[in-house]
PQR file of N, CA, C, O and H, with PARSE charges and radii, in Angstrom:
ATOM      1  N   UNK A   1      -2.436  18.527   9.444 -0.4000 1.5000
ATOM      2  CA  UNK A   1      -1.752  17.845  10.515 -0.0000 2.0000
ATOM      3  C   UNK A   1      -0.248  17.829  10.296  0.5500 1.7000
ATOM      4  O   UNK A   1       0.485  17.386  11.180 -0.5500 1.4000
ATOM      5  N   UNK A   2       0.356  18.409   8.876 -0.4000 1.5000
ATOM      6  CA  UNK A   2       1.412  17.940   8.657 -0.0000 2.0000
ATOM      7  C   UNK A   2       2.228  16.709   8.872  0.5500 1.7000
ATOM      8  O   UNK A   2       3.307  16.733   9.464 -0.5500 1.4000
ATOM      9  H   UNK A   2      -0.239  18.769   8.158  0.4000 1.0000
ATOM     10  N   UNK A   3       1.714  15.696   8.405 -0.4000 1.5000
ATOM     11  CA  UNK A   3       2.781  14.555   8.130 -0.0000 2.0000
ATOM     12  C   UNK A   3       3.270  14.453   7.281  0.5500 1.7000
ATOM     13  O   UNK A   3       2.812  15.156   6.379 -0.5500 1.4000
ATOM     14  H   UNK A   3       0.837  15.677   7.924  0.4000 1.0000
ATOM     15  N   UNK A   4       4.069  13.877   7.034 -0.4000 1.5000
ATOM     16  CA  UNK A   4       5.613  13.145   6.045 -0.0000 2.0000
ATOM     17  C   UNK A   4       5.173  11.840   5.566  0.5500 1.7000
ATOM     18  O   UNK A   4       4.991  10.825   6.238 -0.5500 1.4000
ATOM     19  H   UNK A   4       4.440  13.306   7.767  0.4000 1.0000
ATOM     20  N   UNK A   5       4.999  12.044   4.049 -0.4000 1.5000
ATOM     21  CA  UNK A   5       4.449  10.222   3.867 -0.0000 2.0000
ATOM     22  C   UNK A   5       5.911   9.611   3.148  0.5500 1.7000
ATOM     23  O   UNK A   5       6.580  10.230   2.321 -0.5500 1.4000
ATOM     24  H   UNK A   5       5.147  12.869   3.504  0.4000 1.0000
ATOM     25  N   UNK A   6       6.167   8.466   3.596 -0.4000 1.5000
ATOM     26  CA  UNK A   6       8.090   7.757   3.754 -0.0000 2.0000
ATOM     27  C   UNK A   6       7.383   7.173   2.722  0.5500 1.7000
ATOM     28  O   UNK A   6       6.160   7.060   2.791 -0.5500 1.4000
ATOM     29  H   UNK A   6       5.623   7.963   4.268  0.4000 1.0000
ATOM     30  N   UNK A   7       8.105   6.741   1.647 -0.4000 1.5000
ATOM     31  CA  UNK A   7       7.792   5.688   0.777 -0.0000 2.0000
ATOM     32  C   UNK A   7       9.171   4.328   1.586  0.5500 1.7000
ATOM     33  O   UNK A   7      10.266   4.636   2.058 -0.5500 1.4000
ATOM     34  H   UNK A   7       9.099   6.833   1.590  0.4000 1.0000
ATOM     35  N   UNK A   8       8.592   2.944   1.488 -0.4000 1.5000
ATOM     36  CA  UNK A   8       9.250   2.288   1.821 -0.0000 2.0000
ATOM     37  C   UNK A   8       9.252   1.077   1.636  0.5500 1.7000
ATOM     38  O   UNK A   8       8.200   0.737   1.094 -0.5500 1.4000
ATOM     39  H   UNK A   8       7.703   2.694   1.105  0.4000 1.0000
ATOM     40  N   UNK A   9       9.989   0.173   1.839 -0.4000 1.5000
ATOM     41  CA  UNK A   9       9.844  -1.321   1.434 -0.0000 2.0000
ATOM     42  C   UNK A   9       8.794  -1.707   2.664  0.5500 1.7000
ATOM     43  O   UNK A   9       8.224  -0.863   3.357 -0.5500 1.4000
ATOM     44  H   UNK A   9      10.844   0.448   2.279  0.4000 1.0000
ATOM     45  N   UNK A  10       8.671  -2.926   2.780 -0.4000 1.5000
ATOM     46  CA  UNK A  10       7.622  -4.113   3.556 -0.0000 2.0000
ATOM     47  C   UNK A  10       8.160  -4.511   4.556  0.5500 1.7000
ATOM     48  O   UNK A  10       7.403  -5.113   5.317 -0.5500 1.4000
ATOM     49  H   UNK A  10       9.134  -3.611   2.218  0.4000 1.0000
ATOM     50  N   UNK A  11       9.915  -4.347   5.090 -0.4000 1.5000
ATOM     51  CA  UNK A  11      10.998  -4.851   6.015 -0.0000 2.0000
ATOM     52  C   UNK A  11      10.877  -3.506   6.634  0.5500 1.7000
ATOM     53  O   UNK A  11      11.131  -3.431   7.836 -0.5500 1.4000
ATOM     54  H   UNK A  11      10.530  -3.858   4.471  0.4000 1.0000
ATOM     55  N   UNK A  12      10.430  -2.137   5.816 -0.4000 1.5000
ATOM     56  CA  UNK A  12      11.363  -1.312   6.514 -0.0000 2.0000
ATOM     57  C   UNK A  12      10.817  -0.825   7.955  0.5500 1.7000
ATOM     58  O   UNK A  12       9.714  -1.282   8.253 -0.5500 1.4000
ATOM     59  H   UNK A  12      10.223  -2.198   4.840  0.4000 1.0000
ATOM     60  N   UNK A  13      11.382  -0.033   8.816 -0.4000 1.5000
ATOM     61  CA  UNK A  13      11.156   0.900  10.061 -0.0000 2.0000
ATOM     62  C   UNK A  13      10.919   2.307   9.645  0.5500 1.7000
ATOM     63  O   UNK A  13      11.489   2.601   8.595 -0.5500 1.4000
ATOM     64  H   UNK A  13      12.278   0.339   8.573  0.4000 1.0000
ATOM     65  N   UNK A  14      10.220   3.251  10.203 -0.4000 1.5000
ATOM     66  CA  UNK A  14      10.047   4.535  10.082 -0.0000 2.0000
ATOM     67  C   UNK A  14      10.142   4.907  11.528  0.5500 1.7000
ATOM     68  O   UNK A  14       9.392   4.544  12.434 -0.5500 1.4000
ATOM     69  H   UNK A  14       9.757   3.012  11.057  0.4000 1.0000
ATOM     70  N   UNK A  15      11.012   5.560  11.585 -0.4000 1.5000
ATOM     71  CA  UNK A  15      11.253   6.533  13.096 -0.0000 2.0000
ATOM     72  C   UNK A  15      10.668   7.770  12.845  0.5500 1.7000
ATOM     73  O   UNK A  15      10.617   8.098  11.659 -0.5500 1.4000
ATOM     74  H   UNK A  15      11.621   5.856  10.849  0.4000 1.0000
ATOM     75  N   UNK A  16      10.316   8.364  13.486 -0.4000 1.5000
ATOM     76  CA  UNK A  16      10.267  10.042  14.101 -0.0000 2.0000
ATOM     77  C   UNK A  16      10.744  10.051  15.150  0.5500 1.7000
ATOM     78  O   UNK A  16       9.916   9.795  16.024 -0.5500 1.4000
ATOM     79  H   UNK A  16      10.358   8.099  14.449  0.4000 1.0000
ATOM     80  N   UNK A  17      11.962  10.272  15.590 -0.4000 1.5000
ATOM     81  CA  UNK A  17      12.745  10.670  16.835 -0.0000 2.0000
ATOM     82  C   UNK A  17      12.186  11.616  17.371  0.5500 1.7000
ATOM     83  O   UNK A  17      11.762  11.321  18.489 -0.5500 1.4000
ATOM     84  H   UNK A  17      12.635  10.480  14.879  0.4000 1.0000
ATOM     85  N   UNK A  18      11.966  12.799  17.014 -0.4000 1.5000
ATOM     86  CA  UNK A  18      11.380  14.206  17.649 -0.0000 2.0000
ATOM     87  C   UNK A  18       9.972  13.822  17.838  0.5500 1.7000
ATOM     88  O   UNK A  18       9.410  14.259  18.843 -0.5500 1.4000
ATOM     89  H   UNK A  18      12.310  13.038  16.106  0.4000 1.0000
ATOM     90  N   UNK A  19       9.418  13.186  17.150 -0.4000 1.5000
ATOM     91  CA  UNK A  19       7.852  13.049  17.799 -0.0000 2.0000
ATOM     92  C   UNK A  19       7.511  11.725  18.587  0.5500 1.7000
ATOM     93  O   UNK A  19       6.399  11.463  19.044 -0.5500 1.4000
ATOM     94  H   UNK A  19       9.875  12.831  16.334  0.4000 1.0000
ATOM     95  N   UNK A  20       8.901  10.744  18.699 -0.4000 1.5000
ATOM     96  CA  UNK A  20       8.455   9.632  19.046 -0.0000 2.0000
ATOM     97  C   UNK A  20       7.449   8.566  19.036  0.5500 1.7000
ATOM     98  O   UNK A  20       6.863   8.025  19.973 -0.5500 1.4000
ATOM     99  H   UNK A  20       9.804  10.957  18.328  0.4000 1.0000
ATOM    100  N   UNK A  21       7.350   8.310  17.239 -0.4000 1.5000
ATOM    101  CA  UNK A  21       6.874   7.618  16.661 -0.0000 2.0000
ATOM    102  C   UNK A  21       7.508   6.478  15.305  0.5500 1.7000
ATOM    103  O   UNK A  21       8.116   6.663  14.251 -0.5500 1.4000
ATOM    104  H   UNK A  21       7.827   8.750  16.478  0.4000 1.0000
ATOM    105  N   UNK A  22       7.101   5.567  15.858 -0.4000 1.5000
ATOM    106  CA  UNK A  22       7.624   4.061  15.271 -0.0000 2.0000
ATOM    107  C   UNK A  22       6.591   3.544  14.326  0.5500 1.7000
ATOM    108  O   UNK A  22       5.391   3.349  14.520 -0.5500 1.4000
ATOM    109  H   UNK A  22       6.606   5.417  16.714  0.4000 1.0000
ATOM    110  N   UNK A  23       7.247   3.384  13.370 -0.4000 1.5000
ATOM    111  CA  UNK A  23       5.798   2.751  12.237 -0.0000 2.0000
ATOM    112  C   UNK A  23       6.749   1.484  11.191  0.5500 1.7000
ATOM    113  O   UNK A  23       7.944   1.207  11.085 -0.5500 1.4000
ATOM    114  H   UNK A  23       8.222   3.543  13.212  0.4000 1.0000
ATOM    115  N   UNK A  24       5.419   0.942  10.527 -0.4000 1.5000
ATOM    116  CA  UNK A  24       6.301  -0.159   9.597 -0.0000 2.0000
ATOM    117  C   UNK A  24       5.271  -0.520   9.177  0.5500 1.7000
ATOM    118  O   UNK A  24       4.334  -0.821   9.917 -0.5500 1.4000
ATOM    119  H   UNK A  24       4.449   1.167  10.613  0.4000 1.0000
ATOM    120  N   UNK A  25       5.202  -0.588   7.394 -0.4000 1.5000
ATOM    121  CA  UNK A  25       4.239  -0.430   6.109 -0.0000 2.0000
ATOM    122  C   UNK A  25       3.793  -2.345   6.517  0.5500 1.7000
ATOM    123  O   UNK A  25       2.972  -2.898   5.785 -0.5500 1.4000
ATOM    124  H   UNK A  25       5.962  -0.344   6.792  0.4000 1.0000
ATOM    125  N   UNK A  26       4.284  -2.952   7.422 -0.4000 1.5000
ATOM    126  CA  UNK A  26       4.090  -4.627   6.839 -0.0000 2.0000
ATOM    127  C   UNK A  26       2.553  -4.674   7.154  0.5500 1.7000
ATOM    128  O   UNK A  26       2.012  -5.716   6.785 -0.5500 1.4000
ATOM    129  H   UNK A  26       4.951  -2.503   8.017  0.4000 1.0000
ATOM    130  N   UNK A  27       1.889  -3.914   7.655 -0.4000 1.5000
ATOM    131  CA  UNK A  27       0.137  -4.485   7.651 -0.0000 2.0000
ATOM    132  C   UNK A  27      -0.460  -4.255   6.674  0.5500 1.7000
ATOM    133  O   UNK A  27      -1.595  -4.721   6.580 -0.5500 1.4000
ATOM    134  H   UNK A  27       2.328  -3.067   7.954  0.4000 1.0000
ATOM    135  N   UNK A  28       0.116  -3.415   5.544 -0.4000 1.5000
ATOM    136  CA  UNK A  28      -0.586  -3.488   4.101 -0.0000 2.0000
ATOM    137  C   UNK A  28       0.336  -3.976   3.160  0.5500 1.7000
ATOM    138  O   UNK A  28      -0.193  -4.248   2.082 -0.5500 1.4000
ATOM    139  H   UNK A  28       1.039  -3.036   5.621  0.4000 1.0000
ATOM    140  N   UNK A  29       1.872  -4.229   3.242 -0.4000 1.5000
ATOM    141  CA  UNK A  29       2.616  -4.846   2.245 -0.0000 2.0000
ATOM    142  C   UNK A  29       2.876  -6.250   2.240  0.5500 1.7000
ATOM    143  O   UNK A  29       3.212  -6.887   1.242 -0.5500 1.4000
ATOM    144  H   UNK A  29       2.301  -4.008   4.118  0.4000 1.0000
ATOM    145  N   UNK A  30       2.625  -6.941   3.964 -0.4000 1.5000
ATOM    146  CA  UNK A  30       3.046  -8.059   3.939 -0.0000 2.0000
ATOM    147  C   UNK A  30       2.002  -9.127   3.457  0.5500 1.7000
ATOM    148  O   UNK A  30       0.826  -9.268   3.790 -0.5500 1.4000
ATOM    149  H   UNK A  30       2.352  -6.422   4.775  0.4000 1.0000
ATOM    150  N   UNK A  31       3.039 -10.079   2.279 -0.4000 1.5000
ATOM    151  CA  UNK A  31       2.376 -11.133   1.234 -0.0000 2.0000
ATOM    152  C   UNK A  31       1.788 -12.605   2.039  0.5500 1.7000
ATOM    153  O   UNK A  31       1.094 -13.452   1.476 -0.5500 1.4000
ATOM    154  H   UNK A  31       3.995  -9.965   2.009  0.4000 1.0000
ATOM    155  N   UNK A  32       2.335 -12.680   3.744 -0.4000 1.5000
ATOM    156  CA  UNK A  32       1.970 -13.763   4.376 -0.0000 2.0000
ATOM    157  C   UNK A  32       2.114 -12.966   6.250  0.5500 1.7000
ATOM    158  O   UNK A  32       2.733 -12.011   6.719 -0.5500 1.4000
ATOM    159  H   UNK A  32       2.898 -11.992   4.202  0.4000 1.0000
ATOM    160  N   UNK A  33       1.115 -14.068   6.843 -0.4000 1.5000
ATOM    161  CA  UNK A  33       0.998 -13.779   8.147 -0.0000 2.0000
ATOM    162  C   UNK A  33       2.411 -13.889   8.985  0.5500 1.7000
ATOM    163  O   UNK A  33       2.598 -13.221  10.002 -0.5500 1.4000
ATOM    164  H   UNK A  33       0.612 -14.844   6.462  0.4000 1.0000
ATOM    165  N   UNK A  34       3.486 -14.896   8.396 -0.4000 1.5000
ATOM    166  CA  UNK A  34       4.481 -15.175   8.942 -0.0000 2.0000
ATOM    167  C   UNK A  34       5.600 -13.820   8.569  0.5500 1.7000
ATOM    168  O   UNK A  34       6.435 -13.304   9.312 -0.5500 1.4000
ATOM    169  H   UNK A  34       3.334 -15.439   7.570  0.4000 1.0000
ATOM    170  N   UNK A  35       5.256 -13.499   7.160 -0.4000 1.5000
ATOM    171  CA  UNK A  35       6.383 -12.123   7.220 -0.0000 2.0000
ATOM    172  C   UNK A  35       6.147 -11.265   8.130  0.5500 1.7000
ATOM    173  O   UNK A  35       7.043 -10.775   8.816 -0.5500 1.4000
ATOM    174  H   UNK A  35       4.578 -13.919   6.557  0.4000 1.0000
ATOM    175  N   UNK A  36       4.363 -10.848   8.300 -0.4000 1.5000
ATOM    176  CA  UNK A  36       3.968  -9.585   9.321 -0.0000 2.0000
ATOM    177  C   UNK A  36       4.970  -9.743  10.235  0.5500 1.7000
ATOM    178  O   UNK A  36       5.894  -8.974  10.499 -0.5500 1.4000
ATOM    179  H   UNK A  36       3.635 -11.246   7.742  0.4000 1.0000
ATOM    180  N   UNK A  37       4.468 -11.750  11.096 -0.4000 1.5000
ATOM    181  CA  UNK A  37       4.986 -11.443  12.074 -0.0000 2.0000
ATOM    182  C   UNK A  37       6.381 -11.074  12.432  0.5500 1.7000
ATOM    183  O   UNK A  37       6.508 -10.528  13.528 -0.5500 1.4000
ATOM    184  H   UNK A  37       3.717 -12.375  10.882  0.4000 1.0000
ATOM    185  N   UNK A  38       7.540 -11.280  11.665 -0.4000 1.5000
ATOM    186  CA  UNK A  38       8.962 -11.218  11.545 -0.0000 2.0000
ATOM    187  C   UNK A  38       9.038  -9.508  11.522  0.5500 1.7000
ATOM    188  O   UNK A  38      10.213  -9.152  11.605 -0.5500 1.4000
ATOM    189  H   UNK A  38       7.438 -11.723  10.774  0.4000 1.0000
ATOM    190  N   UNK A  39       8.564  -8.940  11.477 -0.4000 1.5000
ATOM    191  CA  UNK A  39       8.481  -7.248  10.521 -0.0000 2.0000
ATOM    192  C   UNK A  39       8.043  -6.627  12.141  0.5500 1.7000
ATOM    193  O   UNK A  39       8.800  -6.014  12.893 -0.5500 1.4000
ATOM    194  H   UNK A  39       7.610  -9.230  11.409  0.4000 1.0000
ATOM    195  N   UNK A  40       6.530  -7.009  12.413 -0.4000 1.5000
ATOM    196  CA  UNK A  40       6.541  -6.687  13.941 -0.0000 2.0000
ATOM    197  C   UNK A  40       7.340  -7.167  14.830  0.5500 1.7000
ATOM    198  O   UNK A  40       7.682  -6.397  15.728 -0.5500 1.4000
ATOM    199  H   UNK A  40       5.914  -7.507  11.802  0.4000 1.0000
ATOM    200  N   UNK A  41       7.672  -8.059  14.835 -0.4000 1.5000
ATOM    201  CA  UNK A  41       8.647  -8.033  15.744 -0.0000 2.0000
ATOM    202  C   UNK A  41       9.508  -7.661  16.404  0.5500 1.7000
ATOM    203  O   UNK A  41       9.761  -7.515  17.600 -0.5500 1.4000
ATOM    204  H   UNK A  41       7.394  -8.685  14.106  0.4000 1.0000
ATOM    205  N   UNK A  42      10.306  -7.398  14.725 -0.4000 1.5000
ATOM    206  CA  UNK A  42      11.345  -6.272  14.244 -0.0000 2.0000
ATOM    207  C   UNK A  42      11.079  -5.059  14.914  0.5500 1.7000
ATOM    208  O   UNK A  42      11.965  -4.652  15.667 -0.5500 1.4000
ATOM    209  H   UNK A  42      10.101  -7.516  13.753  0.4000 1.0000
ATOM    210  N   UNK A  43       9.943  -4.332  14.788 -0.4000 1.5000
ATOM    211  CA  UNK A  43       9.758  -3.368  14.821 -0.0000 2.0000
ATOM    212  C   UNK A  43       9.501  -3.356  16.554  0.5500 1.7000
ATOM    213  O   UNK A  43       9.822  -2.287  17.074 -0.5500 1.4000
ATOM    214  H   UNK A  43       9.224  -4.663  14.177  0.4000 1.0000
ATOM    215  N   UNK A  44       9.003  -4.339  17.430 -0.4000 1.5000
ATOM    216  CA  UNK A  44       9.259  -4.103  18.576 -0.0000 2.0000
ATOM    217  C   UNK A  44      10.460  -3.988  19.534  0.5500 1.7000
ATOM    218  O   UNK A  44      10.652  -3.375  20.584 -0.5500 1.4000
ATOM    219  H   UNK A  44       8.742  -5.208  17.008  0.4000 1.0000
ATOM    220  N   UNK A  45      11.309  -4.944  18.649 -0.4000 1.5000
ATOM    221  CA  UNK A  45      12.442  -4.686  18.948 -0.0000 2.0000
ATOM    222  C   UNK A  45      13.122  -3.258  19.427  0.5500 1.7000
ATOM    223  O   UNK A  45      13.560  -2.827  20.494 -0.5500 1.4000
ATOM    224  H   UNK A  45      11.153  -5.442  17.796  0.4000 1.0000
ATOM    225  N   UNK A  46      12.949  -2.631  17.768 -0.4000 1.5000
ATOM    226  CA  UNK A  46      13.234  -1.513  18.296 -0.0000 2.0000
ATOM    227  C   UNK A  46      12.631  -0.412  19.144  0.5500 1.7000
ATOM    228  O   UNK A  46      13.282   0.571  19.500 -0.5500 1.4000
ATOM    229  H   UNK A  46      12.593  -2.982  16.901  0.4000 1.0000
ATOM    230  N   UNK A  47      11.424  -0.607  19.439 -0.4000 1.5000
ATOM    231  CA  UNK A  47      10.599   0.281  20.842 -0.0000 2.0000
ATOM    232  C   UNK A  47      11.276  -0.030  22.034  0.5500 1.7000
ATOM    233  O   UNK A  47      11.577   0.760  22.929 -0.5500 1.4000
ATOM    234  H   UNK A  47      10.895  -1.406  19.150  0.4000 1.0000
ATOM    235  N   UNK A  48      11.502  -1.291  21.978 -0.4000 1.5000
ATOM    236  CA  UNK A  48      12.167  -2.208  23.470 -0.0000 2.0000
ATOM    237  C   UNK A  48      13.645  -1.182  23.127  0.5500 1.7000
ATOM    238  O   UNK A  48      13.734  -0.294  23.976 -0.5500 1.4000
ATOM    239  H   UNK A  48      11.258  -1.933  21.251  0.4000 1.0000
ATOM    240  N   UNK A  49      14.568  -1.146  22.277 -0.4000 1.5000
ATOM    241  CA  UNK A  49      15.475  -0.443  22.318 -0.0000 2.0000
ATOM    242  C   UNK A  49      15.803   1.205  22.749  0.5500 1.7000
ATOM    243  O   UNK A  49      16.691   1.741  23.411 -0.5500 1.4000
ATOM    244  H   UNK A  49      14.496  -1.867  21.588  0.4000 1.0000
ATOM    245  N   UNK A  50      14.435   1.766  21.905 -0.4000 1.5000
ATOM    246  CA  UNK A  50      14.779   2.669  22.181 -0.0000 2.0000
ATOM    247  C   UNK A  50      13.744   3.399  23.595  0.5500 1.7000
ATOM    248  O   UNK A  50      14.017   4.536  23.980 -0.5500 1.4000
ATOM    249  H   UNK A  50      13.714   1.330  21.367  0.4000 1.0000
ATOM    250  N   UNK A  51      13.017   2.896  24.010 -0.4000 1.5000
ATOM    251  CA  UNK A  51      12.685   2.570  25.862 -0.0000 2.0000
ATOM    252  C   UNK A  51      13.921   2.185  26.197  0.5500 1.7000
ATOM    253  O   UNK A  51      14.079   2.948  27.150 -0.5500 1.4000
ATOM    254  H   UNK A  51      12.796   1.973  23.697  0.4000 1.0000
ATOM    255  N   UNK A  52      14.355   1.920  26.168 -0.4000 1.5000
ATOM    256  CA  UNK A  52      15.290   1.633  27.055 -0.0000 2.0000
ATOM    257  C   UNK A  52      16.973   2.451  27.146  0.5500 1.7000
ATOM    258  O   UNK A  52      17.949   2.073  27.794 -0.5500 1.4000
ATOM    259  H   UNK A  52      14.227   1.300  25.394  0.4000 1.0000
ATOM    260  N   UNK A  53      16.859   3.470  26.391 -0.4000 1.5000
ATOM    261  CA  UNK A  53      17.569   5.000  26.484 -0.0000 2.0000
ATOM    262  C   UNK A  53      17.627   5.303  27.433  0.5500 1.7000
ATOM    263  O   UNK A  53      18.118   6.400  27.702 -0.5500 1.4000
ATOM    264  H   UNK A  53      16.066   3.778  25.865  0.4000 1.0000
TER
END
């Protein structure tokens, strides 16, 4: 399938611009339900951002 595996922190974002895909490690790194939710959030944020190009 060729993917790219990102090593990354628990905060971070993973883009693929060219394939238009958004990812973020917090559903297996995060230590509490309240970090997930801060991390998704985050991470919707930036979908809402970049929709809106």
């Amino acid at each position: 399938m060729g993917g790219t595996y990102i090593i990354c922190s628990f905060d971070d974002i993973v883009l693929d611009e060219d394939n238009k895909v958004i990812t973020t490690p917090v559903y297996i790194l995060a230590s509490s339900v309240n970090e997930a939710w801060q991390e998704i959030n985050k991470l919707l944020k930036k979908v809402i951002e970049l929709a809106s190009r």
